[in-house]
ZANU-307791 format. One line per 2 residues: number of its first residue (from 0); for each residue x, y negated, z of N, C-alpha, C, O. Coordinates in Angstrom, 2 decimals. Each point is the difference from the previous one (the first is absolute). Layout:
N
NUM = X Y Z X Y Z X Y Z X Y Z  ...
//
This chain:
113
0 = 74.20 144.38 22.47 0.98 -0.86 -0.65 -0.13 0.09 -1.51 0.16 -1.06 -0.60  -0.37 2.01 -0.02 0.35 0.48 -1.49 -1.74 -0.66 -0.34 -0.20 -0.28 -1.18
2 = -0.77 0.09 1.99 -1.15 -0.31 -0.60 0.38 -1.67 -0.12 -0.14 -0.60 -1.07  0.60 0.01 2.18 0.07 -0.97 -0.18 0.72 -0.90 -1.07 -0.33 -1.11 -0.43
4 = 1.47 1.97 0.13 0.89 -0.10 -1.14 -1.13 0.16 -1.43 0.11 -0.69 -1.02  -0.82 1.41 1.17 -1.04 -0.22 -1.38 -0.62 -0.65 -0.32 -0.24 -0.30 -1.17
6 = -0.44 -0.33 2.62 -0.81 -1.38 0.01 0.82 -0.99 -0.18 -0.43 -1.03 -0.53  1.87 1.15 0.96 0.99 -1.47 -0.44 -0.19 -0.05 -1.55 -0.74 -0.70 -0.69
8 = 1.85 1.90 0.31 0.52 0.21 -1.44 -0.55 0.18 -1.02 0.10 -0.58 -1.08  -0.99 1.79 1.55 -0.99 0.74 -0.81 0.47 1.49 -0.38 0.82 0.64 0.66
10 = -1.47 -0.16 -1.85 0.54 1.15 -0.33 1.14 0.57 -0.93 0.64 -1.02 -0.28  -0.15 1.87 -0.23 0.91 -0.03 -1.41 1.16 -0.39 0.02 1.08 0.34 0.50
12 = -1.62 -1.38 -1.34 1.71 -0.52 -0.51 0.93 -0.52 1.31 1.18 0.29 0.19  -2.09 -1.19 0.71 0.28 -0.27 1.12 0.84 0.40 0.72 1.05 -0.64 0.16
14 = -1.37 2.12 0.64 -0.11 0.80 0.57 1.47 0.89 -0.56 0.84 0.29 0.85  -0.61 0.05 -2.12 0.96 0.06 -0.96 1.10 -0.74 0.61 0.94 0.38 0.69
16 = -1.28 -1.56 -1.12 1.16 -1.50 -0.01 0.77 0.32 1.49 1.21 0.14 0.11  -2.23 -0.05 1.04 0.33 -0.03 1.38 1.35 1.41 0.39 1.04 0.05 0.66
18 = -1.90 0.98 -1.56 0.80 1.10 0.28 1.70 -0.35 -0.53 0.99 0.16 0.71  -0.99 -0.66 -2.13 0.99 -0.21 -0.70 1.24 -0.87 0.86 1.21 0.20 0.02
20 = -1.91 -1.09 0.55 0.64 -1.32 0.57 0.62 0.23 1.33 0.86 -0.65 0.59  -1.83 2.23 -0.12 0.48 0.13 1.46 1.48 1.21 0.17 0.68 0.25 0.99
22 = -0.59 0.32 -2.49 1.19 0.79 -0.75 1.00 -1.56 -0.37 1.10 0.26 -0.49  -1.24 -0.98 0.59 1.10 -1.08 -0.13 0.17 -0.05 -1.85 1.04 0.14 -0.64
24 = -2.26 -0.36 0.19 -0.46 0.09 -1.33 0.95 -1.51 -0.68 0.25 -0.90 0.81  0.10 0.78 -1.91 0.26 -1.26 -0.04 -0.83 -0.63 -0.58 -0.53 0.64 -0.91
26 = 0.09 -1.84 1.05 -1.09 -1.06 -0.45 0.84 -0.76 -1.45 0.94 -0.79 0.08  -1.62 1.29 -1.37 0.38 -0.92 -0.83 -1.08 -0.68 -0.56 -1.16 0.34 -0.23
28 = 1.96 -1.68 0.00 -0.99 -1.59 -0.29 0.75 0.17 -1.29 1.21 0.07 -0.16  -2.52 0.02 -1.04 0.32 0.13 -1.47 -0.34 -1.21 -0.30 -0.25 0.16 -1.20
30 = -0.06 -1.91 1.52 -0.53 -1.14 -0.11 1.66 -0.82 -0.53 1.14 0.45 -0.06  -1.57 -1.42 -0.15 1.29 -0.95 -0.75 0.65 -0.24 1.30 -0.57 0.08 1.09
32 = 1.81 -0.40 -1.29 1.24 -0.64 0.89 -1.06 -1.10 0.74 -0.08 -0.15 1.22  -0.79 -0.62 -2.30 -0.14 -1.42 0.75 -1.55 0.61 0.79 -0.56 -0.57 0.94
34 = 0.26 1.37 -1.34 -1.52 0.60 0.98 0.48 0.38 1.69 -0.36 -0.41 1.10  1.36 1.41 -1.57 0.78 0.26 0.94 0.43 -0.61 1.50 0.05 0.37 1.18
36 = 0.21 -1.40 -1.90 0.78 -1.59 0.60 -1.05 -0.11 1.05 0.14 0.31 1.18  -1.56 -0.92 -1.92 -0.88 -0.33 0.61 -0.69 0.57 1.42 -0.73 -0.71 0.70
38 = 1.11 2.31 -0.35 -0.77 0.87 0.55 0.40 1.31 -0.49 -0.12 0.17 -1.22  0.66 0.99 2.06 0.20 1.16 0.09 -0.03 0.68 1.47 -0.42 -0.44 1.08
40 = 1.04 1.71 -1.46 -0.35 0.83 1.17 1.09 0.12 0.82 1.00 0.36 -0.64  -0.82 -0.53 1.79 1.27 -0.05 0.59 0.81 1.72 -0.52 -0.53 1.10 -0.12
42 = 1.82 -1.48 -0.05 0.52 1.17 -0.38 -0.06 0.63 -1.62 0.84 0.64 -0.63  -2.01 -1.05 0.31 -0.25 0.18 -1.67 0.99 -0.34 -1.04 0.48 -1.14 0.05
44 = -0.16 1.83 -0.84 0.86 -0.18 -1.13 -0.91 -0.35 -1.43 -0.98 0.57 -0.49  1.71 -1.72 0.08 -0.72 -0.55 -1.26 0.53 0.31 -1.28 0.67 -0.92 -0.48
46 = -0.76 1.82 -0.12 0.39 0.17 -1.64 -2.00 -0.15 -0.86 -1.01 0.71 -0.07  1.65 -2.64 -0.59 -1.27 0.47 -0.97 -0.44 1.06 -1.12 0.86 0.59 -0.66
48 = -2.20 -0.35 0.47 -0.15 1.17 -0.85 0.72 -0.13 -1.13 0.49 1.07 -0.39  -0.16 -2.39 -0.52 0.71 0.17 -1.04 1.29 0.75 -0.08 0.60 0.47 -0.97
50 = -0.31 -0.47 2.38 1.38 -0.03 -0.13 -0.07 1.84 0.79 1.12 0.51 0.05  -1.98 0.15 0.37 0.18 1.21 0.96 0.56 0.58 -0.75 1.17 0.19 0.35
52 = -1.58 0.45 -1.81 0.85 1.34 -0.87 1.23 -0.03 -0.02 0.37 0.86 -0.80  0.71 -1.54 1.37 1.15 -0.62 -0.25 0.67 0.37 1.78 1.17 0.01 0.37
54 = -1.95 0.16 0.14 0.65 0.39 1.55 -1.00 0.94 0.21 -0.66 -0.36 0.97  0.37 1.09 -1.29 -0.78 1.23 0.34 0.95 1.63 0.60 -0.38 0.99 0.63
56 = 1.59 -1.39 -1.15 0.74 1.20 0.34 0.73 -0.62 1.03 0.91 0.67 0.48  -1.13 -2.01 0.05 0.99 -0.36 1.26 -0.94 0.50 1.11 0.42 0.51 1.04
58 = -2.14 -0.74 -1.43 -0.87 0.18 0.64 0.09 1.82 0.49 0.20 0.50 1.11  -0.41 0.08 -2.32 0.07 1.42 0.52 1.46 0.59 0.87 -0.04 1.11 0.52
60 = 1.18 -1.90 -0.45 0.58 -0.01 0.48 0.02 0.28 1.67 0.72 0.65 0.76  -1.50 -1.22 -0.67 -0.32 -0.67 1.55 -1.00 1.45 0.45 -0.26 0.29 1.16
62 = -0.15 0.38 -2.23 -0.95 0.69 0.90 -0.69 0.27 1.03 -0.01 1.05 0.64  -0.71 -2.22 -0.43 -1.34 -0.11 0.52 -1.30 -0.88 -0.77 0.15 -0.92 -0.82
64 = -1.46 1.48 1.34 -0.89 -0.34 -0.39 -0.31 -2.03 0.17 0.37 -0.92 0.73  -1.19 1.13 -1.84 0.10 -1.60 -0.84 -1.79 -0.40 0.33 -0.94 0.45 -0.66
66 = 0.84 -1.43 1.88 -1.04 -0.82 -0.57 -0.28 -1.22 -0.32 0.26 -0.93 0.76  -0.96 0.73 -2.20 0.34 -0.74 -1.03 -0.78 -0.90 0.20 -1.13 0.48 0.12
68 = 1.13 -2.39 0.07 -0.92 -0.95 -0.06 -0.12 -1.07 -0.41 0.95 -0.72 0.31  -1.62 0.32 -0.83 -0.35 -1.50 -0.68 -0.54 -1.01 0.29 0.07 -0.24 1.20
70 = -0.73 -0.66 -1.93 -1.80 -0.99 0.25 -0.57 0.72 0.67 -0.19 0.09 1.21  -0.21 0.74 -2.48 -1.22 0.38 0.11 -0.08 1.48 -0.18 -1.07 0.61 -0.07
72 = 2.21 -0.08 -0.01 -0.39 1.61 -0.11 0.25 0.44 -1.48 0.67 1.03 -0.10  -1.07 -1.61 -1.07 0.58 0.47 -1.24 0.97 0.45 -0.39 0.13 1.13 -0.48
74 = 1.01 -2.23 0.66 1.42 0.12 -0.59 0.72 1.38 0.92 0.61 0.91 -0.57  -0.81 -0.99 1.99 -0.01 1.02 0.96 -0.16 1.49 -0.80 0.92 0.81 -0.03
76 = -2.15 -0.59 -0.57 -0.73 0.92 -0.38 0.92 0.59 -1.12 0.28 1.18 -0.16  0.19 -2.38 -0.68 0.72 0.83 -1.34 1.51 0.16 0.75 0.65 1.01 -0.27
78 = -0.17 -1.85 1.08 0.86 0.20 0.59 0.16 1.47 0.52 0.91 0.64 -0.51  -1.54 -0.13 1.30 -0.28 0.81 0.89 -0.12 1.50 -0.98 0.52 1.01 0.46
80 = -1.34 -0.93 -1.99 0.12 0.82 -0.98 1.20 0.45 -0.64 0.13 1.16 -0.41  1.13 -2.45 0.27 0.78 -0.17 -0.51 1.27 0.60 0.65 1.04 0.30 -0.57
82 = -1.36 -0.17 1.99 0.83 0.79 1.31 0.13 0.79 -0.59 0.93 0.20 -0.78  -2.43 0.88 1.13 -0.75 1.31 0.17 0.29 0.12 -1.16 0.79 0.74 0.60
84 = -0.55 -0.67 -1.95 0.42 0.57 -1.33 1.36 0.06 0.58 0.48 1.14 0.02  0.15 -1.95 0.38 1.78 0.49 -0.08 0.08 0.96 1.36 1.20 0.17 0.24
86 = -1.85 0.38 0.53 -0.15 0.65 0.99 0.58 -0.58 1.26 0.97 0.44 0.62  -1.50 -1.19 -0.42 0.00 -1.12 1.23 -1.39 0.21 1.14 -1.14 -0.03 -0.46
88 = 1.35 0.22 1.75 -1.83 -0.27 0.50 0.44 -1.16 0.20 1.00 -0.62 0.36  -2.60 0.46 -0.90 -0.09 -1.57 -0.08 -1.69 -0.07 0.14 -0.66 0.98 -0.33
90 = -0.09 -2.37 0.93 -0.77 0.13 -0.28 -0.63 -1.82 0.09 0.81 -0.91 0.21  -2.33 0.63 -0.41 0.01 -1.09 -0.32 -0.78 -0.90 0.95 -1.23 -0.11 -0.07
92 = 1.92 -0.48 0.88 -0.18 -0.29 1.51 -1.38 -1.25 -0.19 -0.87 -0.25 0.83  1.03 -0.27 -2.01 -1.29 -0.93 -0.53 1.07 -1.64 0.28 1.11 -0.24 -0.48
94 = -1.94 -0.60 1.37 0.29 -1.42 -0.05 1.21 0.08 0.80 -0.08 0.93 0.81  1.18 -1.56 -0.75 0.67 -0.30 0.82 -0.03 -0.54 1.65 0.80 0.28 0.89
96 = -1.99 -1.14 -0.82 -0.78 -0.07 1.08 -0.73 1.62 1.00 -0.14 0.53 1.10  -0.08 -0.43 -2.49 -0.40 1.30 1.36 0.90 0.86 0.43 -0.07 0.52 1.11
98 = 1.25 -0.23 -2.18 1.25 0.71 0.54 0.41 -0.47 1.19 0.03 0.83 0.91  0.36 -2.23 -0.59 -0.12 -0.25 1.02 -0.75 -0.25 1.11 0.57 -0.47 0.99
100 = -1.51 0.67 -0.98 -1.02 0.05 1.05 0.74 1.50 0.76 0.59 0.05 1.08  -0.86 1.09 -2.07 0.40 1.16 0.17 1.74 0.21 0.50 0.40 0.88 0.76
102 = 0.30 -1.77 -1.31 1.32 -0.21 0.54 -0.01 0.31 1.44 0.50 0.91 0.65  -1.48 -2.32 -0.22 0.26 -0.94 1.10 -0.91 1.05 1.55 0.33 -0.05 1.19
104 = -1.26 0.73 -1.67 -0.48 0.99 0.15 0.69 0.97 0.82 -0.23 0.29 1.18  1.05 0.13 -1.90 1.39 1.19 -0.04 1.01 -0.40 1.12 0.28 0.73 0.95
106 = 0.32 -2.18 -1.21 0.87 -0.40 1.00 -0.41 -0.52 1.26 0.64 -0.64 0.84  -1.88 1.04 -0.85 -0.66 -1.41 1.18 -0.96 1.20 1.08 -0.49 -0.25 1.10
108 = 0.45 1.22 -1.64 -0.92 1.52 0.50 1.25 0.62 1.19 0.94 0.54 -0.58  -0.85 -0.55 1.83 0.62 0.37 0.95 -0.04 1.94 -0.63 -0.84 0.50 -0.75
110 = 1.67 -0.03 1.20 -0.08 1.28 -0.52 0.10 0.95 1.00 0.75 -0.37 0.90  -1.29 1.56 -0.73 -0.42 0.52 1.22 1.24 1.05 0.47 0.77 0.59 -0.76
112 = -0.78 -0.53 2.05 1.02 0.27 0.75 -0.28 1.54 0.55 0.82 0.54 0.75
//
C-alpha cells in the first residue's frame, strides 16, 4: 500500500501533506477571495496572503497543524514561512489542486478495521 502511495504521490512533501491532513490538518488557501471562488478544497479556509499577518493569532489559536496552498505553490511557500516564524506547523502543500487530490485521497481511502 505505502509503495503504491509513492507511485501515486511521490515522495516528501507529499507524503508530509498526507500525514498532516490525516491529523485533521487544516488546509489554508492563501489565493484572492475571487481565485478562491473559482476552485478550492472542500473544507479549506481562505485568508489571502495579504491579509494572513492579521489573523495569525486566530490561527495559532486553533492549534493544529496548517497546510498551506495556492496556484502554484509560491504564495503557499511564504505563506507557510510566515506560520513557522510565529510558531505554527505549517507547511507548504504546493498547488491547491494537488492538496486536493490528497484531500480526496484521505476521505475516499476505506480505513482498516
Amino acid at each position: 500500500m505505502f509503495t503504491f502511495l509513492k507511485k501515486l504521490f511521490g515522495n516528501g512533501i507529499q507524503e508530509k501533506t498526507l500525514e498532516l491532513l490525516r491529523q485533521q490538518a487544516t488546509i489554508l488557501d492563501v489565493r484572492t477571495v475571487g481565485e478562491f471562488k473559482q476552485g478550492h478544497v472542500q473544507g479549506s479556509v481562505n485568508i489571502p496572503l495579504d491579509q494572513l499577518r492579521g489573523q495569525l493569532s486566530k490561527l495559532k489559536k486553533q492549534n493544529k497543524p496548517i497546510v498551506a496552498c495556492c496556484a502554484t505553490g509560491r504564495r503557499s511557500g511564504l505563506a507557510a514561512d510566515m506560520l513557522r516564524q510565529s510558531g505554527i506547523e505549517a507547511m507548504n502543500g504546493g498547488s491547491w489542486q494537488a492538496v486536493a487530490r490528497l484531500h480526496r485521497h484521505i476521505t475516499t481511502t476505506p480505513k482498516p478495521i
